[in-house]
Structures are given as structure tokens and as C-alpha cells.
GUROFI-769833 format. One record per residue (C-alpha): x, y, z. Coordinates in Angstrom, 3 decimals, always signed. Example, Ala and Ser with C-alpha at 12.3 -4.5 7.8 and 13.67 -1.06 7.14 Angstrom:
BEGIN
<lotor xx="+12.300" yy="-4.500" zz="+7.800"/>
<lotor xx="+13.670" yy="-1.060" zz="+7.140"/>
//
This chain:
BEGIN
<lotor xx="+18.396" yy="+19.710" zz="+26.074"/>
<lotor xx="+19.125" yy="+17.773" zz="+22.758"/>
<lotor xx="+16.204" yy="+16.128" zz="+21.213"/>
<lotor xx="+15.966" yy="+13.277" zz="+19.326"/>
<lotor xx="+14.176" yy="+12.922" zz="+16.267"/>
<lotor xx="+12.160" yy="+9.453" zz="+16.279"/>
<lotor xx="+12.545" yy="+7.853" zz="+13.049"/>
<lotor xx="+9.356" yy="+6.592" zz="+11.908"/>
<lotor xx="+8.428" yy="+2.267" zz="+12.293"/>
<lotor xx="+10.061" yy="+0.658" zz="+9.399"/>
<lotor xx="+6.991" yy="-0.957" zz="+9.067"/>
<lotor xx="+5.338" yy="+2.277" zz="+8.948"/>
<lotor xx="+4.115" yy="+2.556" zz="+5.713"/>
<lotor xx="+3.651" yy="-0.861" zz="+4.681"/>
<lotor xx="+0.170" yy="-0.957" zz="+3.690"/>
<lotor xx="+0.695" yy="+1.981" zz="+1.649"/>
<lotor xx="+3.265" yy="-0.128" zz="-0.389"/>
<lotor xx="+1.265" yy="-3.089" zz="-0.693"/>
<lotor xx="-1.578" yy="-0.694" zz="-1.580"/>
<lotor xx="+0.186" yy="+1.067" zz="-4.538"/>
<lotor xx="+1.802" yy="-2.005" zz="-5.795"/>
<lotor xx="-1.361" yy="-3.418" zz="-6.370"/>
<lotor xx="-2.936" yy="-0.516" zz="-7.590"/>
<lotor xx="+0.153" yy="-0.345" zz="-10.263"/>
<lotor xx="-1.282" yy="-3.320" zz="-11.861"/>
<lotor xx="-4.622" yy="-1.788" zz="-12.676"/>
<lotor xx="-7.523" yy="-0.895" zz="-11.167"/>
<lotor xx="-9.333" yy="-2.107" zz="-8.397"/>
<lotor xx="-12.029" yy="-1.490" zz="-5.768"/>
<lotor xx="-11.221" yy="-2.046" zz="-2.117"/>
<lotor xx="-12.245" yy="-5.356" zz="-1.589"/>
<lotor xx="-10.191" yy="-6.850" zz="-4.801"/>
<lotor xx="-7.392" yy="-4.602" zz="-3.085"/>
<lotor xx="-7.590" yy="-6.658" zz="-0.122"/>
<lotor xx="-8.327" yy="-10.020" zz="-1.836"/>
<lotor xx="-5.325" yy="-9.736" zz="-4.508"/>
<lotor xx="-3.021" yy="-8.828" zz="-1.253"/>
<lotor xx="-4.201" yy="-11.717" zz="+0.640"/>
<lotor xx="-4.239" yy="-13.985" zz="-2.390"/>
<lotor xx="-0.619" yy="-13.094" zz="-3.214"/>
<lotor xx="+0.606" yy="-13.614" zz="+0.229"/>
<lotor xx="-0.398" yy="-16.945" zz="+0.195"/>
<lotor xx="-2.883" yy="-15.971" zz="+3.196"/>
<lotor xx="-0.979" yy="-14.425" zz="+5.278"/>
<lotor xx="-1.364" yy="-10.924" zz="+5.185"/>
<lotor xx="-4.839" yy="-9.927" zz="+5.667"/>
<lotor xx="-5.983" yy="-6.329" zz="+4.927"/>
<lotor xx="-8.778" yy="-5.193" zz="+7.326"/>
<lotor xx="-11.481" yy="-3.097" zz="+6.278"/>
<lotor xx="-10.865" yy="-0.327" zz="+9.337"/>
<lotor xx="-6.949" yy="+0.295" zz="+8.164"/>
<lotor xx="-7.540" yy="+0.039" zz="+4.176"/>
<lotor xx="-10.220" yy="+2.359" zz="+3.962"/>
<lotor xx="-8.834" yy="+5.163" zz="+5.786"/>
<lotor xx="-5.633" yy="+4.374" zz="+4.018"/>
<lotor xx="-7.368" yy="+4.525" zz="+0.561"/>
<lotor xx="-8.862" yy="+8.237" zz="+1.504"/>
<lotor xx="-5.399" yy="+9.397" zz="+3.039"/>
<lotor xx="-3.667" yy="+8.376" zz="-0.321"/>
<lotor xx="-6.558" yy="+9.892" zz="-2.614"/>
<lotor xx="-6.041" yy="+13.310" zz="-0.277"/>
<lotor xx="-2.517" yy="+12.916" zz="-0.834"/>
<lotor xx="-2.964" yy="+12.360" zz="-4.738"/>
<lotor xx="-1.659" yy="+9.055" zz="-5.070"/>
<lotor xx="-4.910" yy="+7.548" zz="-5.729"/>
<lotor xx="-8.071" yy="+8.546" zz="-7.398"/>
<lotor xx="-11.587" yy="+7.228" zz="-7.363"/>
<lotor xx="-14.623" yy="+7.000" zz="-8.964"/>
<lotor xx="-17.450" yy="+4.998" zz="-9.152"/>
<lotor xx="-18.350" yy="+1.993" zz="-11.155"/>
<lotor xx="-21.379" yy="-0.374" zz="-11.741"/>
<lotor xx="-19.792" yy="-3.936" zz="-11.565"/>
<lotor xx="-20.527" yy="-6.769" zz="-13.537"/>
<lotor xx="-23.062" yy="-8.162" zz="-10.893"/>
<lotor xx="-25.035" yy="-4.752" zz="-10.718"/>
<lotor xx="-23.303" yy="-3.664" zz="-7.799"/>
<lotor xx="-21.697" yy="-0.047" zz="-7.802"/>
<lotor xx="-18.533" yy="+0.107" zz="-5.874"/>
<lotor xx="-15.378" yy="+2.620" zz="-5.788"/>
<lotor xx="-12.799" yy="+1.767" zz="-8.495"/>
<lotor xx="-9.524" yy="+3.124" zz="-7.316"/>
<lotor xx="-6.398" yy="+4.367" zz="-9.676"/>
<lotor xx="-2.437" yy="+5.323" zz="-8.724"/>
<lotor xx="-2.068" yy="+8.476" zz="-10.095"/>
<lotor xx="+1.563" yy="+9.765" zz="-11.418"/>
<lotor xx="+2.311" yy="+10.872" zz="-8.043"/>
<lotor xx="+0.925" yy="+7.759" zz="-6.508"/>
<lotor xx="+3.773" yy="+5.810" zz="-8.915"/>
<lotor xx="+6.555" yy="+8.341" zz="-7.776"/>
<lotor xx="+5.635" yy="+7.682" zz="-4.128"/>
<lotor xx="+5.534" yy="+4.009" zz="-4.849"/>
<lotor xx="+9.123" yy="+3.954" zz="-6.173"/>
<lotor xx="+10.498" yy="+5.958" zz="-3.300"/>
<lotor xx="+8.793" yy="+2.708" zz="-0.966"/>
<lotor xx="+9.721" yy="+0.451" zz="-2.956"/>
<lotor xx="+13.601" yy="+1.955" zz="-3.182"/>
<lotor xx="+12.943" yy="+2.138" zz="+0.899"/>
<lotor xx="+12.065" yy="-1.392" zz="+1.155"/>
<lotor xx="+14.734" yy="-2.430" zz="-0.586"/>
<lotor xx="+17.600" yy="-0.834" zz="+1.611"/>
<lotor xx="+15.531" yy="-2.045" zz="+4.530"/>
<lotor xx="+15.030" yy="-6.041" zz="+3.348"/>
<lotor xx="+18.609" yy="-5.996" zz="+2.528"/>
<lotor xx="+19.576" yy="-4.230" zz="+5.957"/>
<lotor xx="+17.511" yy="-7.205" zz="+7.991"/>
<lotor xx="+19.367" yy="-10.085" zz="+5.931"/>
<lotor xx="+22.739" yy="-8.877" zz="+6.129"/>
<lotor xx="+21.588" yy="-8.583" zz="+10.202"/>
<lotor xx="+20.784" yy="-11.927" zz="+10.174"/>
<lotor xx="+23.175" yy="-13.274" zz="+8.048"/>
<lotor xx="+25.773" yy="-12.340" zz="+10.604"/>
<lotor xx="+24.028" yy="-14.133" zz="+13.542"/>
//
């Protein structure tokens, strides 16, 4: 019997994407993560704690990502996260992804 290889959600992914992208504009800690993605979305996308922190570790395993710790400027010490080189190359091959993909869903509905 032939099997078929799923291809993965489209969406699949996603957060990474959003993840790196802000990362590529400098450093944050999770919470500005989630508040610049939020902000820039005009509200609606909304980063919850339980998928971006696992996400965060999974992309620092990976390499993507590193972190350190930081006092902040209201005494606070939180985890300041960086893309990495590898983090950037990854976040070109998304972006390049997202691309074909956006432009695959508009032709789609173009042609309804």
C-alpha cells in the first residue's frame, strides 16, 4: 500500500514567522514579543502565553533564538530574546514560504 505523505498546515509555522520577524527588529522579551505582534495587527492576532513560550524554547533549541537575562528599566529582570544567524536564514525561508502561499490564496480567490 502507497502512503501518502501529509504536508504540514500551511498555517503551521505561523507563529514562528511572526516570532522571528519581530525578533529581526531587535530585541525583545516575551511579553513585548506578544505586545508588538498584537499592536501591529491592529488587535487581532493575540499571542498567548502557553504557545509563545514553548515556541520561544523550541526556537532557542533549534538556534534561531538566544536568550539571556536582563534587569529592565523598572527593576524587573526578564528574558531578552535575540534571532541568531540561523534564526534570520530560517526566517527568510518563511518568509519566501509565505509568499508563494499569500499569492497561491489570492490568485484562488481571484478566480472565484
Amino acid at each position: 500500500m502507497l502512503r501518502r505523505h501529509r504536508k504540514p498546515d500551511a498555517l503551521q509555522g505561523t507563529l514562528d514567522l511572526l516570532v522571528l520577524t519581530t525578533l529581526s527588529r531587535g530585541p525583545q522579551h516575551g511579553y513585548g514579543i506578544a505586545g508588538e505582534i498584537q499592536t501591529i495587527s491592529d488587535e487581532v492576532l493575540r499571542v498567548e502565553e502557553g504557545s509563545l513560550y514553548p515556541a520561544l524554547h523550541r526556537m532557542e533549541h533549534l538556534g534561531w533564538i538566544t536568550a539571556g537575562w536582563q534587569t529592565t528599566s523598572n527593576n524587573r529582570r526578564a528574558r531578552l530574546y535575540r534571532i541568531t544567524r540561523a534564526g534570520q536564514k530560517r526566517l527568510d525561508e518563511e518568509q519566501a514560504k509565505w509568499d508563494r502561499l499569500t499569492k497561491a490564496v489570492g490568485k484562488v480567490l481571484r478566480f472565484a
